[in-house]
N, C-alpha and C positions, 0 to 999 in steps of 0.2 A: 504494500500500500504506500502509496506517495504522500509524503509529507510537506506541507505548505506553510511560509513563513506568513503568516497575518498580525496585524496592529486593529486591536480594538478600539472601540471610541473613546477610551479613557487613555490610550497611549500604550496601553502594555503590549510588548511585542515577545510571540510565541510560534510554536509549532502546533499545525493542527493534522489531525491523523488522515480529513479529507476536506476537503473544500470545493464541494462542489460547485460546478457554471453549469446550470440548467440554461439550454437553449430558448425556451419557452418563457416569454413576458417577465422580465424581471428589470426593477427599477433601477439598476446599477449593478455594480461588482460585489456590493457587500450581501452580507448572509448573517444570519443569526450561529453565534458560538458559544460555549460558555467557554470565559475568561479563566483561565488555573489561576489568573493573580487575583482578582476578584470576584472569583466564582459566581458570578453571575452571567446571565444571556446577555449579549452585547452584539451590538452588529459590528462586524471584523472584515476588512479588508486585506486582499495580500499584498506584501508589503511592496513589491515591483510593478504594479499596476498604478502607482501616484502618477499624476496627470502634468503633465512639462509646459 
């Protein structure tokens, strides 16, 4: 399984075990994760898709 570097919306930057990109209507890159540093659901983006 491939492993994805993502930053949640609080800053914490992690490894997630999948990150999925559904091709099907979605409002952006980000996805719902729980966070290991703040254990909570957060939407997380991965960290090489920042916008230039």
């Amino acid at each position: 399984m491939e492993r994805t570097v993502v930053r949640c919306a609080d800053g914490h930057v992690f490894t997630a075990a999948s990150f999925p990109m559904q091709q099907a209507e979605r409002l952006g890159p980000g996805r719902l994760v729980r966070c290991p540093r703040c254990a909570r659901l957060r939407s997380a983006v991965p960290v090489g898709s920042a916008k230039r």
